[in-house]
Backbone bond lengths (Angstrom), bond angles and torsions (degrees), N, CA, C in turn:
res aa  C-N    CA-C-N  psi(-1)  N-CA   C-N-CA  omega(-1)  CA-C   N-CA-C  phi
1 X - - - 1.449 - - 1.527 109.05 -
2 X 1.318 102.08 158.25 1.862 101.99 -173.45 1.365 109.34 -113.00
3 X 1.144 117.82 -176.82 1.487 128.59 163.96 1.682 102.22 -107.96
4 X 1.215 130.34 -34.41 1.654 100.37 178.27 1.631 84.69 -126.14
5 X 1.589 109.23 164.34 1.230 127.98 156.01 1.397 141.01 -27.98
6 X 1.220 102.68 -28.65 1.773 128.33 -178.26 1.579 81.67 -60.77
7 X 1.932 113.03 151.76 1.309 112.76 151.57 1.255 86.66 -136.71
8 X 1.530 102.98 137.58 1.448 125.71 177.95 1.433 112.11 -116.54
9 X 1.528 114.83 120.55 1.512 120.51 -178.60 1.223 125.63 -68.07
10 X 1.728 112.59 78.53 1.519 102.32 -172.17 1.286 77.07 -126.13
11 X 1.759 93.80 178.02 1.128 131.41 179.77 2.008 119.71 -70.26
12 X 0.991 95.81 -32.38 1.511 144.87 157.40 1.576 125.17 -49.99
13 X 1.006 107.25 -39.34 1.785 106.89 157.55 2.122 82.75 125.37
14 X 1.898 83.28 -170.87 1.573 79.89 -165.95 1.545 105.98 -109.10
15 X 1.982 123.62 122.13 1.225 145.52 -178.63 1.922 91.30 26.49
16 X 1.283 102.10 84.41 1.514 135.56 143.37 0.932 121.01 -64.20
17 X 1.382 151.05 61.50 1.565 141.18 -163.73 1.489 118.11 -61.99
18 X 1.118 123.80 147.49 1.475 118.12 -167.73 1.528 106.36 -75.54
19 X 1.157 118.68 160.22 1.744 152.61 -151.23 1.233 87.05 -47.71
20 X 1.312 121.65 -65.67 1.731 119.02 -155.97 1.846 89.31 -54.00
21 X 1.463 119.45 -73.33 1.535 128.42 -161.63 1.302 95.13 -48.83
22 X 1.236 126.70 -39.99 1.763 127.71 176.16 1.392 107.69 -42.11
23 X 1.331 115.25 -43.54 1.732 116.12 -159.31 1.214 99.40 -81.06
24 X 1.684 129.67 -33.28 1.295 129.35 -146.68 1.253 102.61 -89.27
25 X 1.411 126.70 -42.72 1.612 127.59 -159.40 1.610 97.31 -120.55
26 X 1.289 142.02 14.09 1.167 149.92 -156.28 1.140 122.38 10.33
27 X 1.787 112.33 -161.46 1.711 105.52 -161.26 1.779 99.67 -148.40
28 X 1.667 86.47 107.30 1.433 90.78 167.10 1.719 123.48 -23.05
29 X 1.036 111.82 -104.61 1.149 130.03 -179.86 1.787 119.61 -35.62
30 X 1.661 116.51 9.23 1.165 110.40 167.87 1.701 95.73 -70.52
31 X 1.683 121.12 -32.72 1.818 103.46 -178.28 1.047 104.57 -98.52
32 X 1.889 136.95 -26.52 0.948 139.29 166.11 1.394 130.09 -9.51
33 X 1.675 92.35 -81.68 1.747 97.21 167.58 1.304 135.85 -72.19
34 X 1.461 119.12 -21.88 1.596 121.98 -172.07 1.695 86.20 -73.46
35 X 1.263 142.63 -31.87 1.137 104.22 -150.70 1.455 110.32 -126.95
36 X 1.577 79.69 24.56 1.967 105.60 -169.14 2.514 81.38 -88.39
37 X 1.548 94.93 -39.63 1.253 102.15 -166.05 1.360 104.48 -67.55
38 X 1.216 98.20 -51.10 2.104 109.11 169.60 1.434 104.57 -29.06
39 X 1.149 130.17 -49.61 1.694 121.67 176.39 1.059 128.55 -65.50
40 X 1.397 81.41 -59.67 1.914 91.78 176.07 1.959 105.22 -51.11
41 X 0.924 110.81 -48.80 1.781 117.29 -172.78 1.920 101.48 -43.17
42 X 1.424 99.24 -42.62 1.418 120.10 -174.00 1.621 120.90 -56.51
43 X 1.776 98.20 -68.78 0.779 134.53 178.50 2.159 112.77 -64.69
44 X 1.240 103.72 -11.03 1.700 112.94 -174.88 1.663 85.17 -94.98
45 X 1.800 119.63 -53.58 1.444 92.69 -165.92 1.264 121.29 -79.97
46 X 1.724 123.15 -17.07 1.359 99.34 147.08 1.716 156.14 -47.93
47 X 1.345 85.60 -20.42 1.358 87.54 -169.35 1.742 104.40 -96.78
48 X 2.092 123.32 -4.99 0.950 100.97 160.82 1.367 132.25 -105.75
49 X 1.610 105.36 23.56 1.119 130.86 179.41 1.445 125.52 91.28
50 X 1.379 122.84 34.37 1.391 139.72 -176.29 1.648 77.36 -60.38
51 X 1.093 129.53 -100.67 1.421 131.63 -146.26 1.742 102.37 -86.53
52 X 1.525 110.34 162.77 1.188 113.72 -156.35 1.818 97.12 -84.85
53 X 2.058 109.13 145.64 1.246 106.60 -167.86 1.696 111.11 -51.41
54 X 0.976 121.86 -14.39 1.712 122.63 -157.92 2.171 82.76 -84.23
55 X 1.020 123.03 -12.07 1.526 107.63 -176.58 1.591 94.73 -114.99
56 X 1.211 125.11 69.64 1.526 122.81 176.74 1.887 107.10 -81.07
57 X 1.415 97.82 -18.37 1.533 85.11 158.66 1.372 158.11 -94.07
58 X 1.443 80.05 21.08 1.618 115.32 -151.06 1.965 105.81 -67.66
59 X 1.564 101.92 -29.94 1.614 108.60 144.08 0.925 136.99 -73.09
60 X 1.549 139.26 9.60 1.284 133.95 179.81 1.688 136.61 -68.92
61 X 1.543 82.94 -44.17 1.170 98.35 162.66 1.574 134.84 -48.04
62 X 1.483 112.31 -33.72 1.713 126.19 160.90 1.315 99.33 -63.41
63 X 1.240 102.32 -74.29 1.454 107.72 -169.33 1.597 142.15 -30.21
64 X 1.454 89.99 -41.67 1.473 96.06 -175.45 1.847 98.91 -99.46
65 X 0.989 108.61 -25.91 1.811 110.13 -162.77 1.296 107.89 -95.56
66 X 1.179 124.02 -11.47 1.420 147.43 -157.45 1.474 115.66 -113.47
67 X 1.588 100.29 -99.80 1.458 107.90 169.19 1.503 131.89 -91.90
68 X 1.244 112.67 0.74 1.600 110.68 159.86 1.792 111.51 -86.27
69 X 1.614 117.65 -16.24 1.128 110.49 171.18 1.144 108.51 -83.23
70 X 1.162 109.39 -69.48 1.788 123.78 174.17 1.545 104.58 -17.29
71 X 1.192 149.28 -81.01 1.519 166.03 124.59 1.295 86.78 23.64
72 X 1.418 131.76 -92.37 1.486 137.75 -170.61 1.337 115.56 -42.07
73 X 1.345 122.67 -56.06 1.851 131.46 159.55 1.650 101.48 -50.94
74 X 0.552 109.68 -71.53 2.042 101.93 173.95 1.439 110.34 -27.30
75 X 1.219 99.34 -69.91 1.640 125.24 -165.99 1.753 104.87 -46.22
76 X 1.355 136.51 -51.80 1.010 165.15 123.72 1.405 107.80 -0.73
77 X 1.054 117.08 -90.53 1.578 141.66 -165.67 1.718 91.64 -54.46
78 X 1.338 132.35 -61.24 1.493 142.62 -171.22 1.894 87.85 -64.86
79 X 1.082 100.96 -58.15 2.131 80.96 -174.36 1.659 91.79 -70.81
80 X 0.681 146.47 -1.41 1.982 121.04 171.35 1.369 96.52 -74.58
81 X 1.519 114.88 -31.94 1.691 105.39 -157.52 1.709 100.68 -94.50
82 X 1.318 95.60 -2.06 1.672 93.36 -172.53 1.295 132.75 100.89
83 X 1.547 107.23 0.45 1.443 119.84 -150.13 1.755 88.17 -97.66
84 X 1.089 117.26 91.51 1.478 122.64 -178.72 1.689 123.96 -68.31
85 X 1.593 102.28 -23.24 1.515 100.45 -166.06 1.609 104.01 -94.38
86 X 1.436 98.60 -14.30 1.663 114.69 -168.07 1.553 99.71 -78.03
87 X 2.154 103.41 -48.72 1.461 109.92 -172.56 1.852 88.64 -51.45
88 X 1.180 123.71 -56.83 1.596 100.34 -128.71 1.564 89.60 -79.10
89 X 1.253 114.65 -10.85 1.765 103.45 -169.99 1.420 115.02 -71.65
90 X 1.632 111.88 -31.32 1.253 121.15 174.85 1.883 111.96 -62.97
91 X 1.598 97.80 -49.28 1.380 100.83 -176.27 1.702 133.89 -71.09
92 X 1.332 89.51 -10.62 1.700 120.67 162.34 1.347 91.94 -70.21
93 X 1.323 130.40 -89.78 1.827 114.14 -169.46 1.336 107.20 -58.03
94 X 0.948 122.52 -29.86 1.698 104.23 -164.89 2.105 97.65 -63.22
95 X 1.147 96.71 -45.51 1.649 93.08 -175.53 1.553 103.57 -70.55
96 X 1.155 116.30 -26.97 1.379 125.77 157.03 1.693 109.71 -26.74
97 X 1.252 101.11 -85.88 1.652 127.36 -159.22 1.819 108.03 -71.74
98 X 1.570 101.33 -36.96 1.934 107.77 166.10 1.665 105.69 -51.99
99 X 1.108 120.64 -59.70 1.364 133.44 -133.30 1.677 90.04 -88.51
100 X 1.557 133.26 -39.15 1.240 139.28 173.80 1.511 93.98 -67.38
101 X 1.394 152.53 -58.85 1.189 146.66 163.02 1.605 117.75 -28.21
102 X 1.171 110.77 -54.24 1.579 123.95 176.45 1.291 110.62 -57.16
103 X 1.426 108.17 -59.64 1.588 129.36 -172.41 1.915 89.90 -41.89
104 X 1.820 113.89 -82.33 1.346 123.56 178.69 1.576 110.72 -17.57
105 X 1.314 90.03 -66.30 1.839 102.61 -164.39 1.254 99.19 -54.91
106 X 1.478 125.75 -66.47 1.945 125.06 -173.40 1.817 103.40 -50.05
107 X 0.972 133.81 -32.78 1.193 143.32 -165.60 1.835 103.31 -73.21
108 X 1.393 115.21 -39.42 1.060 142.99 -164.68 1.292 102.11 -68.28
109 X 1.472 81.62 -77.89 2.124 103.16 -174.53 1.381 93.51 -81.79
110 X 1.467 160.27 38.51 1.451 116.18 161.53 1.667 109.51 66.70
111 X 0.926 129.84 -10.38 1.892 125.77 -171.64 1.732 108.40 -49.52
112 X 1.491 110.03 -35.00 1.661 98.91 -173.54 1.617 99.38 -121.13
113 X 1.287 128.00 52.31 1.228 136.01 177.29 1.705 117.45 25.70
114 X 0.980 85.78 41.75 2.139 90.68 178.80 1.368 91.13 -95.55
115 X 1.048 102.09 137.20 2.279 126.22 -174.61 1.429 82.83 -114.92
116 X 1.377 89.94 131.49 1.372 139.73 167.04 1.608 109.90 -18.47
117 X 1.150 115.48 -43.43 1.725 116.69 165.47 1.682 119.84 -64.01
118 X 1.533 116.92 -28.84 1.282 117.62 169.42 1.224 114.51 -84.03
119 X 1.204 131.95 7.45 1.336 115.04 -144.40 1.832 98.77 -84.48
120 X 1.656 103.20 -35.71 1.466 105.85 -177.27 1.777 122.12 -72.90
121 X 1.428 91.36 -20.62 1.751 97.73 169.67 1.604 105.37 -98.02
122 X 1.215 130.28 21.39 1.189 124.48 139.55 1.401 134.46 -109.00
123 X 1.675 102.94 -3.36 1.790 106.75 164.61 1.468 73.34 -82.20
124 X 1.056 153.90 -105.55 1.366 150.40 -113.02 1.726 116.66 -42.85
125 X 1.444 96.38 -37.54 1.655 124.52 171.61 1.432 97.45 -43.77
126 X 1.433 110.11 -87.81 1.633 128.56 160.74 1.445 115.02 -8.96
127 X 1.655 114.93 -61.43 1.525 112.25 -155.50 1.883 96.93 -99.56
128 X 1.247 131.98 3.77 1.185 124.17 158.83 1.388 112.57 -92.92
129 X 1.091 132.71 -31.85 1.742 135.41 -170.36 1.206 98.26 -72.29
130 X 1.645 113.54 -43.45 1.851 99.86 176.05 1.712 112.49 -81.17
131 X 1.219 111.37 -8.01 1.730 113.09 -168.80 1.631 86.02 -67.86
132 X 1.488 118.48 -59.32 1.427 130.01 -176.33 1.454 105.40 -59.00
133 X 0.933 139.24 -28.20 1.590 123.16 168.74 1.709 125.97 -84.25
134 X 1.773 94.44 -32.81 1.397 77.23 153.66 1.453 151.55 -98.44
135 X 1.382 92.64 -8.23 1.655 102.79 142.79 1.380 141.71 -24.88
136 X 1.379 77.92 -41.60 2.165 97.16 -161.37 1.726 78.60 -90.29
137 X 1.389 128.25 -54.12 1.391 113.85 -162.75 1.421 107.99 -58.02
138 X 1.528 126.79 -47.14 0.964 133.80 160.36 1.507 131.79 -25.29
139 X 0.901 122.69 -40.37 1.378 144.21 170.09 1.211 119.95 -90.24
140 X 1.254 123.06 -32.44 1.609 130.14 176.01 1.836 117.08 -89.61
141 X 1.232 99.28 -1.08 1.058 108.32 -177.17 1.796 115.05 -117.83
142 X 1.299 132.31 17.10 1.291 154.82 -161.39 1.773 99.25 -78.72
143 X 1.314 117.29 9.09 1.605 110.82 157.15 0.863 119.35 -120.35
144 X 1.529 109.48 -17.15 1.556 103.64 152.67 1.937 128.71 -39.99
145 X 1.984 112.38 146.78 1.535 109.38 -174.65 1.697 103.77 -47.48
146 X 1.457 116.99 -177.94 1.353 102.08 -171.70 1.415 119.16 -91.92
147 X 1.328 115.62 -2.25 1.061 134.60 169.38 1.760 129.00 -36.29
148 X 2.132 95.82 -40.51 1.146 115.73 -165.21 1.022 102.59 -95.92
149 X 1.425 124.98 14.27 1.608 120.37 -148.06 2.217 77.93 -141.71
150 X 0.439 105.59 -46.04 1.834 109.51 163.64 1.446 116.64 -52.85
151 X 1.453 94.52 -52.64 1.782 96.01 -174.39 1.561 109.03 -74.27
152 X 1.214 114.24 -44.15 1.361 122.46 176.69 1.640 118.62 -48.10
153 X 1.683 99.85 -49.01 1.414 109.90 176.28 1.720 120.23 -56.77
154 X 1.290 97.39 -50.82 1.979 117.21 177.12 1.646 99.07 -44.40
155 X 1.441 115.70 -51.46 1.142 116.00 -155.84 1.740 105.25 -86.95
156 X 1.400 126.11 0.05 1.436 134.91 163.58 1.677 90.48 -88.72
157 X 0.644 133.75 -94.83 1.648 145.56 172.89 1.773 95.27 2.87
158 X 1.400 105.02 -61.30 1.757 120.23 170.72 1.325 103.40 -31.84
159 X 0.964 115.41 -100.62 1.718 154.45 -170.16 1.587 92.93 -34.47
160 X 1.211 142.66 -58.40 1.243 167.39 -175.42 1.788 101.29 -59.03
161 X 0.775 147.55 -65.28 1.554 160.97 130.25 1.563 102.38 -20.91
162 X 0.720 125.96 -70.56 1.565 131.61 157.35 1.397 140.72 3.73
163 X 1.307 84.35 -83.06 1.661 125.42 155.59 1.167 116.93 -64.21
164 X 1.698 137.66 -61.60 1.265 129.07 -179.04 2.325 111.99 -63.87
165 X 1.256 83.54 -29.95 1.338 96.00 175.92 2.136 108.21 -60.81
166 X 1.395 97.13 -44.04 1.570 95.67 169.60 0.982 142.71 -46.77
167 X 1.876 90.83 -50.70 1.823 91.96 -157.89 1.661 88.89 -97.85
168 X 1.507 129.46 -20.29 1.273 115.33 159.60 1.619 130.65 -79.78
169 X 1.267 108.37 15.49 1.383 107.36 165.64 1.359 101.21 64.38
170 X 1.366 144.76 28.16 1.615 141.48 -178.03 1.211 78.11 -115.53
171 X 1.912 88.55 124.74 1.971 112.87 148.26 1.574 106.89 -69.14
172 X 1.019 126.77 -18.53 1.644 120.63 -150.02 1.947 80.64 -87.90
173 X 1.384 129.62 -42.20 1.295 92.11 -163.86 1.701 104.13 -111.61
174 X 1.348 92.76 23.73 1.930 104.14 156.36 1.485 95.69 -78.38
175 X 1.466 108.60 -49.40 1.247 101.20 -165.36 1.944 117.92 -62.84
176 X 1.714 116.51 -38.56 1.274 114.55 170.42 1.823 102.55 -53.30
177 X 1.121 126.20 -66.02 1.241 140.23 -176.55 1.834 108.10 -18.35
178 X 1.493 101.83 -54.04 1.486 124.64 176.46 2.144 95.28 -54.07
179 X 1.245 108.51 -46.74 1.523 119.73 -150.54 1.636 90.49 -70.13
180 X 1.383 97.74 -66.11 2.054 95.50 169.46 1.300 104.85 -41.40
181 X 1.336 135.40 -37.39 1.750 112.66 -153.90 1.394 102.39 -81.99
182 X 1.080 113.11 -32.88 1.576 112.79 -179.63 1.582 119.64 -82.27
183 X 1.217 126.49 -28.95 1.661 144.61 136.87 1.631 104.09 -29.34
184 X 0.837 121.61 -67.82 1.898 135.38 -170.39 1.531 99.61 -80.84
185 X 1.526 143.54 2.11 0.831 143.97 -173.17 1.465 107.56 -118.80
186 X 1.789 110.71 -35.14 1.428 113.86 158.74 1.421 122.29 -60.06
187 X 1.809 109.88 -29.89 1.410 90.25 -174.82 1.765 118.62 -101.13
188 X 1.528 87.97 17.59 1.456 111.53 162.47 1.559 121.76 -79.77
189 X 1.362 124.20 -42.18 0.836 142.27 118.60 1.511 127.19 9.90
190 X 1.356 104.49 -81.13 1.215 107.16 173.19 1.529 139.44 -94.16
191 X 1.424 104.97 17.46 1.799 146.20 174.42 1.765 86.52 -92.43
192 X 1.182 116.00 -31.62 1.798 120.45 -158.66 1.550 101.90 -78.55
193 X 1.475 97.89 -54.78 1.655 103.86 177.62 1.510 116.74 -67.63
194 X 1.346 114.62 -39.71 1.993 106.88 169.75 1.446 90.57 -48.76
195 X 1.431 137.69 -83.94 1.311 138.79 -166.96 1.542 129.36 -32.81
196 X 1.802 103.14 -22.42 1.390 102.40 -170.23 1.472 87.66 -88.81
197 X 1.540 126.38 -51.64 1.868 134.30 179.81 1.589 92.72 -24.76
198 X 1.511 116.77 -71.36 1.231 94.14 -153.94 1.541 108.79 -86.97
199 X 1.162 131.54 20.01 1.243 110.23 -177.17 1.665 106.84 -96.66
200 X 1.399 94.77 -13.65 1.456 92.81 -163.11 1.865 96.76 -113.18
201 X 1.117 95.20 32.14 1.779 104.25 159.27 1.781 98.67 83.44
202 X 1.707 113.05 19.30 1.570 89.13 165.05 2.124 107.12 -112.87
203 X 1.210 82.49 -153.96 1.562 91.59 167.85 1.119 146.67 -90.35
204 X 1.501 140.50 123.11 1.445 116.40 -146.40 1.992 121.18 -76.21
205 X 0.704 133.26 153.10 1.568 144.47 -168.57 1.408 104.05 -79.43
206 X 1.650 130.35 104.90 1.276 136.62 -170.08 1.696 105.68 -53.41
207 X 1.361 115.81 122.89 1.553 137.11 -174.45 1.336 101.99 -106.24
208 X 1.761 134.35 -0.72 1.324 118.83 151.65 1.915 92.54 109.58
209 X 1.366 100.13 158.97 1.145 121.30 -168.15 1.660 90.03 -72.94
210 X 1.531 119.72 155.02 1.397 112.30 132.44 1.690 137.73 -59.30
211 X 1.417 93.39 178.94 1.602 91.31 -170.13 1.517 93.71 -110.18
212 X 1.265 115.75 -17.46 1.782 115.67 160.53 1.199 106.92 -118.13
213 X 1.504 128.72 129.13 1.113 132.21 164.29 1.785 120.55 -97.32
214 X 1.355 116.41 132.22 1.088 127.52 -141.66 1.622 90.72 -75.95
């Protein structure tokens, strides 16, 4: 993630402004990502069965208080500064990570009257509408370092595993599904540490060429 709008094709990640400009206008994604990962971390051991299936909400609590806010405060903070590609990427997961919270909770309580026979063709509803959005981000985002273009991919690969794991009722590819989230969460992770270098006055950690160069 950047601090201004400009994306610059380095090796280096995209228009990182140096330490001093870092301090002055700040940097989304110093909460952005830690707590974009906080879900995913959450959201991986559910799905390989850390906690028993009857507590599927047993992540919510991250999720919604955590990284669906966190995401939204990012999301926010990156459009004040102008940083448009950063705002919408954050605000893509953040509606991301709300709406899987909602989804859980209505599913839970009865809130949107879906009976018990829909319930699996409406995660499926859920896990294709975001498969198709992050697709498109995925793809629309191909000048981004390659980093962003990895994480993006893991997390179609995710969602995709996911989904087939749903509507066929297989733990085994909930369980791969779980294996990507925490994979795509490492290389979140390591999007976290370029971000921490420069925020705290060093240099950012090379995130890889793009796959389109501008």
């Amino acid at each position: 993630m950047t601090t201004t709008d400009e994306t610059q094709n380095t090796d280096t990640g995209p228009a990182i402004e140096p330490a001093s400009n870092v301090f002055l206008s700040g940097n989304p994604s110093a909460i952005g990502v830690p707590t974009f990962i906080a879900g995913s971390v959450a959201l991986g051991l559910v799905l390989i069965g850390y906690v028993p299936a009857s507590a599927v909400g047993a992540s919510l609590s991250i999720i919604l208080a955590a990284t669906g806010v966190g995401l939204t405060i990012s999301a926010i903070w990156a459009a004040t500064l102008g940083q448009s590609a950063v705002a919408g990427i954050f605000g893509i997961f953040s509606g991301f990570w709300l709406s899987y919270a909602v989804l859980v909770l209505g599913l839970l309580h009865g809130w949107f009257a879906i009976t018990p026979a829909a319930a699996v063709r409406t995660q499926g509803l859920f896990l294709i509408t975001w498969l198709v959005i992050i697709v498109m981000l995925t793809l629309g985002t191909l000048r981004l370092p390659l980093a962003f273009t990895v994480l993006f991919a893991l997390i179609d690969l995710a969602l995709a595993a996911v989904l087939i794991g749903t509507l066929d009722g297989s733990t085994g590819w909930l369980h791969i599904g779980g294996v990507l989230v925490f994979i795509f969460a490492a290389v979140g992770a390591y999007i976290y540490f370029s971000v921490a270098e420069v925020i705290t006055g060093g240099g950012a950690i090379p995130l890889g060429r793009p796959v389109i160069a501008s």
